[in-house]
C-alpha positions in Angstrom: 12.2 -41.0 -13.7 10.2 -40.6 -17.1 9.3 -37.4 -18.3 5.9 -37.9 -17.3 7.1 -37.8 -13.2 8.1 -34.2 -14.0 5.5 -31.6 -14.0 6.7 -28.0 -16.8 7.2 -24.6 -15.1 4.1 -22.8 -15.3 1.6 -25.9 -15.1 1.9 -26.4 -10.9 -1.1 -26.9 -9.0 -0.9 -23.6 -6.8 -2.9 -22.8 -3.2 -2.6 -19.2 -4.1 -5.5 -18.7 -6.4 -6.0 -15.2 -7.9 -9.2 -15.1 -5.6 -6.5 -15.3 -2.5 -4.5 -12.9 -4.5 -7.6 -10.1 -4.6 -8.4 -10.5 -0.6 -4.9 -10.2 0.9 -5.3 -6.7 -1.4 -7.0 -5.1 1.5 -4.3 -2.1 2.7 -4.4 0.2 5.3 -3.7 3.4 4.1 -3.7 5.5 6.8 -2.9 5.7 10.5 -4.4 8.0 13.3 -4.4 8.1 17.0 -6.8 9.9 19.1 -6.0 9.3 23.0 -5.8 5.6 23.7 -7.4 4.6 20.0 -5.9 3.7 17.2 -8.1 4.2 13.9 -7.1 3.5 9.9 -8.5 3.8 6.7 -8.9 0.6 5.1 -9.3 -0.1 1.3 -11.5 -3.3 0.6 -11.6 -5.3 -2.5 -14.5 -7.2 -1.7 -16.8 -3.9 -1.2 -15.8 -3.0 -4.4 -12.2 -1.1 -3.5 -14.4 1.3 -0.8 -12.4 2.7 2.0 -13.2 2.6 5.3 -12.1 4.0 8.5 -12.2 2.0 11.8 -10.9 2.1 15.2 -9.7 -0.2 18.0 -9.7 0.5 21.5 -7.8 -1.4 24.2 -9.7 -4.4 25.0 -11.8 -4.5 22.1 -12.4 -6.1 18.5 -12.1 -3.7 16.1 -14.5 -1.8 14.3 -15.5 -0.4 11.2 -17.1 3.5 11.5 -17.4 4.3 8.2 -21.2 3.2 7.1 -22.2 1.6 3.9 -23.0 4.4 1.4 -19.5 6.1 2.4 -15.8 5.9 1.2 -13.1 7.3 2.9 -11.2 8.5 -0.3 -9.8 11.6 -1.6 -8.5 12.3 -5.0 -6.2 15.1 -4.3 -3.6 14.9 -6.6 -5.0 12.2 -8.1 -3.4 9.6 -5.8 -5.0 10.8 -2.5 -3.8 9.9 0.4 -4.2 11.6 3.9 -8.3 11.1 3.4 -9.5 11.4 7.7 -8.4 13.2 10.4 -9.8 12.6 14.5 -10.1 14.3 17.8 -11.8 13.9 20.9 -13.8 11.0 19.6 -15.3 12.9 16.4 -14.0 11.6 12.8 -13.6 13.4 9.6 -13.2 12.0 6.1 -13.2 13.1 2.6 -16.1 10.8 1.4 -16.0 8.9 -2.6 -18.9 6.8 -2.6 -18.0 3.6 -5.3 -20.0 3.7 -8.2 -22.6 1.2 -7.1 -23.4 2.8 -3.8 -25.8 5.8 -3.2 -24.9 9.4 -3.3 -21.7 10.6 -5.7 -17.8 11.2 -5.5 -18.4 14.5 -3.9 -14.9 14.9 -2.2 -16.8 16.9 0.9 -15.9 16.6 4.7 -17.7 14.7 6.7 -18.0 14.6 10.2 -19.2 11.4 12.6 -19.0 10.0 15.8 -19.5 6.7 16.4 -22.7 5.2 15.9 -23.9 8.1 14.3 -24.6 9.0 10.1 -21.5 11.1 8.9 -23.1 15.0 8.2 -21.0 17.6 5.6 -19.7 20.6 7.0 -17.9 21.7 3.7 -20.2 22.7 0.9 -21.4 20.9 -2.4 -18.7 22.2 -4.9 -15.9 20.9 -7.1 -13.6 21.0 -4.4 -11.5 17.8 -2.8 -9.6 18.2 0.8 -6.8 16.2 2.2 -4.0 15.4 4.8 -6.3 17.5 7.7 -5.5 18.3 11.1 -7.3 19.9 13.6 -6.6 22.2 16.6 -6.9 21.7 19.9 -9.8 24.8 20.3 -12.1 21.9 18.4 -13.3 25.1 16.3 -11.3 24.4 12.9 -8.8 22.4 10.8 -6.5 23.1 8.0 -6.7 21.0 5.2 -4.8 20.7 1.8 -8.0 22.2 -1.0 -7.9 21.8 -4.5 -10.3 23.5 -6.8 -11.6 22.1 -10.0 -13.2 25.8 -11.0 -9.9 27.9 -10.6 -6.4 27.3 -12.3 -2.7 27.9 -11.4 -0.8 27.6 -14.1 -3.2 25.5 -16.0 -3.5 23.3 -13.1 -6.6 22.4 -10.4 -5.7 24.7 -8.1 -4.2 24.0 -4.4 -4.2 25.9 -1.2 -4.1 25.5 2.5 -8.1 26.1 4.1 -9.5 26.5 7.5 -12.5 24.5 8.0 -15.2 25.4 10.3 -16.1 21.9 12.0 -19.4 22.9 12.8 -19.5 23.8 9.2 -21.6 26.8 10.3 -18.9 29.2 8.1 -17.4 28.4 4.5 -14.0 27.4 4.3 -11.6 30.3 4.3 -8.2 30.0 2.8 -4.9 30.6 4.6 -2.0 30.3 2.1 -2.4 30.1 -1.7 0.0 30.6 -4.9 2.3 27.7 -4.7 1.5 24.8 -7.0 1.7 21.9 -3.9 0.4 21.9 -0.3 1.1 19.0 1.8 2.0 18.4 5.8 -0.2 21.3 7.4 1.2 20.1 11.4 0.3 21.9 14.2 2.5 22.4 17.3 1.1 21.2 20.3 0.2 24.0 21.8 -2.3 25.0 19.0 0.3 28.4 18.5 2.0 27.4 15.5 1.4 26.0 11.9 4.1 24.7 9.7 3.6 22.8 6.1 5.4 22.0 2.7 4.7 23.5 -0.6 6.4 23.2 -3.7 6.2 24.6 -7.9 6.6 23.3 -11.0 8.8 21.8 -12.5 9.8 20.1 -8.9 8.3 16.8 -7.3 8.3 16.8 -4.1 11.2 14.1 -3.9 13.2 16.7 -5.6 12.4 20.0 -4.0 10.3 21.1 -1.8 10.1 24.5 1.2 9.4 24.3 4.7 7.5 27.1 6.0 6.2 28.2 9.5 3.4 30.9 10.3 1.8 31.7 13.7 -1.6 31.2 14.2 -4.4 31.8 16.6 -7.9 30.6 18.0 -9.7 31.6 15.1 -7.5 30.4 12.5 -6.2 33.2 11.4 -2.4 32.9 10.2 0.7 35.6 11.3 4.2 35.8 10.6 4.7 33.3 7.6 8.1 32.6 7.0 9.8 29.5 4.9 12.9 28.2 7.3 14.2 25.7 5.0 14.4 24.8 1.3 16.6 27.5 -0.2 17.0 27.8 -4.0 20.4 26.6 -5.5 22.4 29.5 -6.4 22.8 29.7 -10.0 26.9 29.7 -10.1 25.8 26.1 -8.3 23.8 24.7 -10.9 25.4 22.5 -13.3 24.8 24.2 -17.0 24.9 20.3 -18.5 21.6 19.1 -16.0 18.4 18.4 -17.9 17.1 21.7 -18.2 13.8 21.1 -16.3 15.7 20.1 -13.5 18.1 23.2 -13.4 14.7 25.0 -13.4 13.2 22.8 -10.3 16.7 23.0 -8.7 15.8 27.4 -9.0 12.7 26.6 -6.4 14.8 24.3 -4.0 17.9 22.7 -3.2 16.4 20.0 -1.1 13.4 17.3 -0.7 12.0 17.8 3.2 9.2 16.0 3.8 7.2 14.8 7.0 7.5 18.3 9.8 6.1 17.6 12.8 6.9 19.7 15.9 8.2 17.8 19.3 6.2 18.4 22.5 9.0 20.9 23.2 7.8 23.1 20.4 11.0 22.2 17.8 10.2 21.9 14.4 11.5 18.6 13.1 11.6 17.6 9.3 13.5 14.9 7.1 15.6 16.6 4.4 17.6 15.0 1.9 20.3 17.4 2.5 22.4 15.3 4.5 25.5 13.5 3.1 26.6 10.2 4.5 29.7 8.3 2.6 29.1 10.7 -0.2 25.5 10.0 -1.0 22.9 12.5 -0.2 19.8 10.5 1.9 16.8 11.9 3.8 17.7 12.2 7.3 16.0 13.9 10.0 16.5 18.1 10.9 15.3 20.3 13.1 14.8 24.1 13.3 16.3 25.3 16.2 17.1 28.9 17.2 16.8 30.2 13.9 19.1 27.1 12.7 19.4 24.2 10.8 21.0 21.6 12.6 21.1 17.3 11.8 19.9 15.1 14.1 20.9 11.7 12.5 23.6 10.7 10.1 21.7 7.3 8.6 23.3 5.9 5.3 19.5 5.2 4.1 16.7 6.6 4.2 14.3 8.5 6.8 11.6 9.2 4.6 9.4 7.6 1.7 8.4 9.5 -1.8 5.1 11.7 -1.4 3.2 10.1 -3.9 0.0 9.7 -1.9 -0.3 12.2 1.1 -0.7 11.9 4.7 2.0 9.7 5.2 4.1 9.4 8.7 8.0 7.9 9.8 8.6 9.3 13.3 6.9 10.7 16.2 8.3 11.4 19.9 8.6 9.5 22.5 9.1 12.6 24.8 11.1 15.7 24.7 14.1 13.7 24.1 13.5 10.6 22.2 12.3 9.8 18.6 11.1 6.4 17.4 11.9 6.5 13.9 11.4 3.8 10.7 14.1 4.3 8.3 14.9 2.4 5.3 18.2 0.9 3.9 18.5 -0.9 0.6 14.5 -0.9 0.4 14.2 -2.4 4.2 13.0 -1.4 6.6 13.6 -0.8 10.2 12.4 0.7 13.7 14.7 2.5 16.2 15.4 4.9 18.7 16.5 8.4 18.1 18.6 10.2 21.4 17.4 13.6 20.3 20.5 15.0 21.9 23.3 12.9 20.3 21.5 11.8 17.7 22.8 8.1 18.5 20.7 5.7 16.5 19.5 2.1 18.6 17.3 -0.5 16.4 14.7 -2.4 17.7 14.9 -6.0 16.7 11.2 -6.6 15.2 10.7 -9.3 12.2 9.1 -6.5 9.5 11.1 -5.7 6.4 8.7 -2.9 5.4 7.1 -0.3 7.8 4.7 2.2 7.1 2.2 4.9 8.5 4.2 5.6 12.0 2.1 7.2 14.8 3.5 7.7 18.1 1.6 8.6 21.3 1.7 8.5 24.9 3.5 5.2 25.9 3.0 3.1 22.0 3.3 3.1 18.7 1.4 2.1 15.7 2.3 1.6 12.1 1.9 -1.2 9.2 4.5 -4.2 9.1 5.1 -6.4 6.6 7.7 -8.7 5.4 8.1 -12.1 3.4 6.4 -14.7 4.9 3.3 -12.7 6.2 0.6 -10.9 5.1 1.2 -6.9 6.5 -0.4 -6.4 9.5 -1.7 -3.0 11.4 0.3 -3.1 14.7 0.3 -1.9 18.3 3.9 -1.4 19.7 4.0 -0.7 23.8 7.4 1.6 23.8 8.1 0.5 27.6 7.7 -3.5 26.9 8.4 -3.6 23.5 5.2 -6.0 23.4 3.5 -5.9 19.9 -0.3 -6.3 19.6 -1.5 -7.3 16.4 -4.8 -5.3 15.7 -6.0 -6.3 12.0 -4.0 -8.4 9.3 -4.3 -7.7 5.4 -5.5 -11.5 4.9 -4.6 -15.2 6.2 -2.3 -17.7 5.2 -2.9 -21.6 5.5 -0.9 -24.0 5.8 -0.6 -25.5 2.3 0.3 -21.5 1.3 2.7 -20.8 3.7 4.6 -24.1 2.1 5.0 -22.9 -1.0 6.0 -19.4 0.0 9.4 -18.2 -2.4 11.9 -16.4 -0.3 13.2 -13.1 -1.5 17.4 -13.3 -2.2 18.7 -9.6 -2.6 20.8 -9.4 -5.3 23.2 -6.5 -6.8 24.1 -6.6 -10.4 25.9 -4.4 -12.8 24.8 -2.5 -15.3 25.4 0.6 -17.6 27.2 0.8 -20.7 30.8 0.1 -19.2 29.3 -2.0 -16.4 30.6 0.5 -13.6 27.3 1.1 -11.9 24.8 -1.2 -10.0 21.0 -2.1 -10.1 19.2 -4.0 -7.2 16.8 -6.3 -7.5 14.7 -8.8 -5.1 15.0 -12.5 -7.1 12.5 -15.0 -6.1 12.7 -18.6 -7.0 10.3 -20.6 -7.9 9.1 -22.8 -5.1 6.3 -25.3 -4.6 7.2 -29.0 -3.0 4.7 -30.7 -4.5 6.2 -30.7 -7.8 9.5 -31.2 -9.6 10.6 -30.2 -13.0 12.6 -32.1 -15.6 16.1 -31.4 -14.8 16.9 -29.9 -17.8 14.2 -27.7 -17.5 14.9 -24.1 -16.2 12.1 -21.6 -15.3 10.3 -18.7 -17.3 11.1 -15.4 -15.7 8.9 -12.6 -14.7 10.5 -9.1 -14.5 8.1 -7.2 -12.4 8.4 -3.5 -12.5 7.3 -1.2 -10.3 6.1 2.3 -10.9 6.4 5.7 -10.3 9.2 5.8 -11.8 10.4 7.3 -8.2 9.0 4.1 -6.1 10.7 1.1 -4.7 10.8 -2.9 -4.6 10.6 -3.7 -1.3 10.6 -7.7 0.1 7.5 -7.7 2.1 5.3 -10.5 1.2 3.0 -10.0 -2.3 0.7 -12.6 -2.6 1.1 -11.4 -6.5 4.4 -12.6 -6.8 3.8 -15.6 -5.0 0.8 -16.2 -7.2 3.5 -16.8 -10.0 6.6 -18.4 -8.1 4.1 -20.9 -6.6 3.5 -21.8 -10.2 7.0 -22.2 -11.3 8.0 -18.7 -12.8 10.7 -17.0 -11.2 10.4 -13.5 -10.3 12.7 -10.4 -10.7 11.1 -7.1 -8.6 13.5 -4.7 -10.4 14.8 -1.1 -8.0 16.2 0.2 -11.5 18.5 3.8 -11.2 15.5 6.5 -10.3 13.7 4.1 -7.5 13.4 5.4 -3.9 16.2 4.0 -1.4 19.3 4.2 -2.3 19.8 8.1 -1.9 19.2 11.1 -3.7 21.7 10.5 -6.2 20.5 6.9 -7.3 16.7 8.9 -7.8 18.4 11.5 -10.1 19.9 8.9 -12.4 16.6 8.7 -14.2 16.1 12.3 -15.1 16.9 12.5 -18.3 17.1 8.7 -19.1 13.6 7.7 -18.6 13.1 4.7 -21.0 16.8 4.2 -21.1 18.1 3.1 -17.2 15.4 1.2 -16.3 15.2 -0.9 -19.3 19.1 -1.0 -19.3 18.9 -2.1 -15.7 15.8 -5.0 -16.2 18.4 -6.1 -19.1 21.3 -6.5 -17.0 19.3 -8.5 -14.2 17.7 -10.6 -16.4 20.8 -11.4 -18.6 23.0 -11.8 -14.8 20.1 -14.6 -13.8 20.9 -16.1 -16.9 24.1 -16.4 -16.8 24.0 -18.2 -13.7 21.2 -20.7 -15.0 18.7 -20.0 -13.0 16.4 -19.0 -16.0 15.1 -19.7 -19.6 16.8 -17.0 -21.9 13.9 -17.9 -24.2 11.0 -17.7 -21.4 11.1 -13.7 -20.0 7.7 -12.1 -19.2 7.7 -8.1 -18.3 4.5 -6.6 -16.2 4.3 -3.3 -15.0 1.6 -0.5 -14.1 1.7 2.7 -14.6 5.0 3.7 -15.5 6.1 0.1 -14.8 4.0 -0.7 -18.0 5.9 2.2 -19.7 9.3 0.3 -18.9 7.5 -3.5 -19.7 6.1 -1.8 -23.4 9.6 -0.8 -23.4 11.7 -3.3 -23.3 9.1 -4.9 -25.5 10.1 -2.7 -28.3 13.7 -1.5 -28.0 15.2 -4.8 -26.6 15.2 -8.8 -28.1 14.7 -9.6 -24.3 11.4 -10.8 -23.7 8.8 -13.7 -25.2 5.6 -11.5 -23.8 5.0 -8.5 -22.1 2.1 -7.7 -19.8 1.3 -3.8 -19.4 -1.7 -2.8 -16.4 -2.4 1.2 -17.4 1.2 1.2 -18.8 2.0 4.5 -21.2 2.4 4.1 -24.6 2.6 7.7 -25.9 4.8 9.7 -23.8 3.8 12.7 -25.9 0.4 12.5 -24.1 1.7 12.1 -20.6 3.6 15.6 -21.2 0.2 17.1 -22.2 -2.9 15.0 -20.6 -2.1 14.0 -16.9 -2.8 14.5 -13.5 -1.6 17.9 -11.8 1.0 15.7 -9.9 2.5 14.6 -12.7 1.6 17.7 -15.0 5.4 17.9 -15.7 7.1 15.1 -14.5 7.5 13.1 -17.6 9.8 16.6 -18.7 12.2 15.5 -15.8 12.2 12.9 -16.6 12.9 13.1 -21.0 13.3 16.8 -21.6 11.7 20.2 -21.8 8.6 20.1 -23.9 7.8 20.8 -26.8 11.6 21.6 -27.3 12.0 17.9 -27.2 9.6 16.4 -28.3 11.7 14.3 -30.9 12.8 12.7 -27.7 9.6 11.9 -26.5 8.7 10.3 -29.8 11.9 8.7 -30.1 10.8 6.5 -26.9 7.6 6.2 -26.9 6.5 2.5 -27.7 3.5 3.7 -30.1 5.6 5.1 -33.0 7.8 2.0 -32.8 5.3 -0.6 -33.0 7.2 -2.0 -36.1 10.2 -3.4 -33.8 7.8 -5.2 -31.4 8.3 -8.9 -31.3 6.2 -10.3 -28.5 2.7 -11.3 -27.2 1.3 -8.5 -25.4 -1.3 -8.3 -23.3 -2.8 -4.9 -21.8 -5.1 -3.9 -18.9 -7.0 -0.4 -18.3 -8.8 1.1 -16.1 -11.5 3.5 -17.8 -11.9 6.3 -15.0 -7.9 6.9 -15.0 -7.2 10.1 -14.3 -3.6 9.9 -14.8 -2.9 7.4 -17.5 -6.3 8.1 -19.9 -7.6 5.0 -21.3 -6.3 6.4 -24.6 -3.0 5.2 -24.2 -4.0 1.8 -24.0 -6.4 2.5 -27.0 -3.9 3.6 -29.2 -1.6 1.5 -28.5 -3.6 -1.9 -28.9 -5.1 0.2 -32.4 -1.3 -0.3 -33.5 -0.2 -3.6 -32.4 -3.8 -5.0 -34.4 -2.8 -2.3 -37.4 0.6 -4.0 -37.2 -0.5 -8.0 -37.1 0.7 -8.6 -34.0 -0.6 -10.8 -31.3 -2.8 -8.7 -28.4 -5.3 -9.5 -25.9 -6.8 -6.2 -24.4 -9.4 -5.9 -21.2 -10.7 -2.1 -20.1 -12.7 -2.5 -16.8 -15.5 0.2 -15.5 -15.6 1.9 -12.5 -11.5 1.2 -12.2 -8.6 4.3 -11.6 -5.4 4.1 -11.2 -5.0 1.0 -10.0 -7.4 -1.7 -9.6 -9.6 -1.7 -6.3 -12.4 -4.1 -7.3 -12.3 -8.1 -6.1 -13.3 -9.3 -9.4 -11.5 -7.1 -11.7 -8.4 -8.1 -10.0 -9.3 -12.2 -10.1 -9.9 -11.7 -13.8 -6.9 -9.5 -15.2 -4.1 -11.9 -12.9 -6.0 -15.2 -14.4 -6.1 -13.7 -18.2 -2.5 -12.6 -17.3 -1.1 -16.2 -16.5 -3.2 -18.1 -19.2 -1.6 -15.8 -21.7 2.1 -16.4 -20.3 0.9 -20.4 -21.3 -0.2 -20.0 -24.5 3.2 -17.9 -25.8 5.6 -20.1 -23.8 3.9 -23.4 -24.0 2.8 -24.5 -20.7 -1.1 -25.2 -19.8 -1.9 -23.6 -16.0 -3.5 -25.3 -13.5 -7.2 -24.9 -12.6 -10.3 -23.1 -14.7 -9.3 -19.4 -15.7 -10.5 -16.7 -16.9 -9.3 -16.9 -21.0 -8.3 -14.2 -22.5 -9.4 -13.2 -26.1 -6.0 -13.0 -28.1 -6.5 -11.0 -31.6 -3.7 -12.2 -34.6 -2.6 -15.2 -32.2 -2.3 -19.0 -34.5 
């Protein structure tokens, strides 16, 4: 064969387009069961990233609730999460209305029943509510409020509120002076309230406190008392810790996350107290008698990050039996919990990720996904075992199941002497139809994914198929700090942000290498978020890549410490060092004030209503790179947060994206893109 039989990396013909990309971004967000229904919040690209929420009922299609004009959305704590609540057939919501739809991001509760226009029954203010429940009496619900108009230590403030569903009465608050609310549960007989709260410096993946109160018909709280998350003693605390950790360590000696109460009345909770083989994972507790006592004994874990709240792993089968996901290695699995012995039985099923676990009376329902699917929304019958598929993300033909890459988990050392290990999910590139000169190895795409405290997990992204389909192969990094791998993995990146994670993207890349399986002289970084910190990164402090491309990435790490969301208000001090004490630090590894050593093509994409990386950092840092001469392509889209949400936004920045990778490593791609505009490029 001639060279012209052999088609470059890069230049495939590909079925994915970035149009097929942006739908299968529709996500379910959020699952509730009320009786026999199942109902979800829905986020869709195509209306212009508005959320929904819809319902199915046995027998029939399902159906969308929330009307045009209406977003089921809520920006508490800036990532939301936890945005409807139902009972007895009525819905609540925390309605964002998208930019180009009547009425404003008013953050207020609505109430609806089907067929019907939502009505408020919280007032008009700068307030935002999530992660509701209600009690059984039908007169009130609890929900997580933050104010806008008062401060706690310089911070929107938070509190637990009842809210009168008539919305006859204003909301009355039921706990306040912690920093964080989340996981207001009640027991089933309507007698009890338990939730989470934790204080700055912690996350809530570091420390949080359990708390129980009694409370009656009217919503009126008794007897509060916090029955787990005791503070480290100080003789305990390591002097050589970062210092904002030994402070967060002062609040709490453990993560718990997820309470629920059994239909017995037992509290439940996971906690990340719990050692297996030496590592410390989230496993599930109870409160018992005045006692803590462990249920299971799972090397992995029982519990996923809080970024975004309302989230859910277990519920009960009955008084004696849990069907719990848990997690191990970043996969996923389903099982069944003997609440007595704690004896652990999995459930063969074919999902490698599952998410938003309800239980109730006789099935299940949560989000699967896994490699060669789009995630689907799920109905498990917990006598048959027969699964019901209810909605799907987005379709897959033919021609795009066929050129599907299949995930290979790979382990690779890394650190300075080698003795500690990174995971990573490698994908090869993969497409039938076309063969590359032999000689010829692929261009590599480190993705990198954010948080930093998130994980890599192998369900099927349409994203990374977008490229492998194409010819790139693709490294989806868990660098030391990601979720899954215990509470000691996490901790790794205190400290060392900037440092493990590009050490770890290093060692992959330079492993696949080594084995041939990629160009040393063809390696791509993208990242958002805090993935775009680590791509901007490795741009700057390592020789390892050709071009980088950054989605909201920070630049300045300076700002982060000072301008973020109330999350994240002090994070980025866990995770370099007490501010302003070191701020040399801070400076020392932020990208912006190192611009000189930058080598590659970059390009960088920004949402312009992001609350928690401003549109500044991108600003100043594509200021610098044209300052310095050096090659940039920039795009800032309206009406886009943290993330992008919007059908078109997300065609454009994935086509710009791959027709840069072809102009800095030589390749043409396939089909007619949107071009980027590339400043000080030959």
């Amino acid at each position: 064969m001639t060279d012209a039989d052999y088609t470059p990396y890069g230049a495939w013909v590909s079925p994915i387009s970035a149009s097929a990309v942006a739908a299968g971004a529709r996500s379910f967000e959020q699952i509730l069961t009320d009786g026999e229904t199942i109902c979800w919040v829905e986020t869709r690209p195509d209306e212009n990233g508005r959320s929904v929420l819809m319902r199915s009922t046995v027998g029939n299609a399902p159906e969308t609730l929330t009307p045009v004009g209406f977003s089921a959305r809520t920006l508490v704590n800036s990532y939301g999460g936890g945005a409807a609540a139902a009972r007895n057939g009525t819905f609540y919501f925390s309605n964002f209305a998208p930019p180009d739809f009547p009425g404003s991001k008013d953050q207020r509760i609505y109430a609806q029943k089907p067929g019907m226009q939502p009505r408020p029954i919280t007032p008009q203010v700068r307030t935002r509510y999530a992660d509701g429940v209600i009690h059984h009496s039908g007169n009130f619900g609890v929900w997580v409020c933050e104010q806008s108009d008062e401060k706690l230590n310089g911070q929107d403030k938070q509190s637990l509120v009842a809210i009168d569903l008539k919305g006859e009465k204003l909301p009355r608050t039921l706990v306040e002076g912690a920093d964080f609310y989340a996981c207001p549960r009640l027991s089933p007989d309507g007698r009890k309230l338990c939730w989470i709260s934790w204080d700055y410096p912690s996350m809530p993946w570091e420390g949080t406190s359990l708390y129980t109160a009694d409370i009656d018909t009217a919503g009126e709280l008794r007897n509060i008392a916090r029955v787990a998350g005791d503070p480290v003693p100080e003789a305990e605390i390591d002097p050589a810790l970062n210092p904002v950790l030994k402070d967060a360590l002062r609040t709490s000696s453990e993560s718990i996350l997820d309470p629920k109460w059994a239909p017995d009345g037992t509290l439940y909770f996971a906690s990340d107290r719990v050692e297996v083989d030496g590592t410390r994972y989230w496993n599930i507790c109870r409160h018992r008698a005045g006692r803590i006592e462990t249920v299971t004994r799972i090397a992995g874990e029982c519990a996923k990050p809080l970024w975004r709240l309302g989230t859910s792993g277990y519920g009960f089968i009955s008084d004696t039996e849990m069907l719990l996901s848990y997690s191990v290695e970043a996969e996923s699995r389903l099982a069944r919990v003997d609440l007595q012995t704690g004896a652990v039985q999995d459930i063969d099923l074919p999902w490698s990720d599952i998410s938003h676990l309800q239980v109730a009376d006789g099935f299940a329902a949560f989000v699967g996904g896994r490699p060669d699917a789009p995630s689907r929304l799920v109905r498990l019958d917990l006598t048959s075992l027969e699964v019901t598929e209810i909605r799907t993300s987005g379709d897959l033909t033919d021609e795009v199941q066929a050129v599907l890459s299949t995930p290979e988990k790979i382990t690779v050392p890394t650190g300075p002497d080698g003795t500690e290990e990174t995971h990573a999910f490698f994908y090869p590139p993969c497409n039938p139809s076309f063969r590359p000169a032999p000689t010829e190895r692929p261009p590599l795409i480190i993705f990198i994914h954010g948080g930093p405290t998130a994980v890599a997990g192998s369900s099927l992204s349409l994203q990374i198929q977008y490229f492998t389909s194409r010819g790139f192969a693709v490294a989806d990094v868990n660098y030391r700090g990601s979720t899954g791998f215990g509470r000691a993995y996490r901790q790794k990146m205190y400290g060392n942000w900037g440092l493990v994670d590009t050490e770890d993207c290093v060692a992959v890349a330079r492993d696949l290498i080594a084995q041939d399986r990629v160009d040393r002289f063809r390696i791509a970084s993208r990242g958002g978020s805090s993935g775009g910190y680590t791509t901007l990164a490795l741009a700057t402090f390592t020789d390892l890549l050709s071009a980088a491309a950054s989605y909201y990435g920070i630049s300045n790490l300076e700002m982060i410490a000072t301008d973020t969301d109330k999350l994240e208000a002090r994070y980025a001090e866990l995770l370099v060092g007490p501010w302003p004490a070191a701020n040399r630090v801070f400076r020392a590894r932020s990208p912006l004030f190192h611009v000189d050593r930058i080598r590659c093509p970059m390009i960088i994409f920004q949402g312009l209503d992001d609350p928690v990386v401003p549109p500044d950092q991108a600003q100043v840092m594509i200021d610098a790179l044209l300052h310095a001469g050096l090659p940039v392509s920039s795009t800032f889209f309206a009406g886009e947060s943290h993330g992008f949400r919007m059908r078109p936004n997300i065609i454009s920045s994935l086509e710009q994206e791959l027709v840069f990778y072809g102009a800095v490593m030589g390749f043409s791609p396939a089909g007619h893109l949107t071009q980027p505009e590339i400043s000080n490029w030959p």
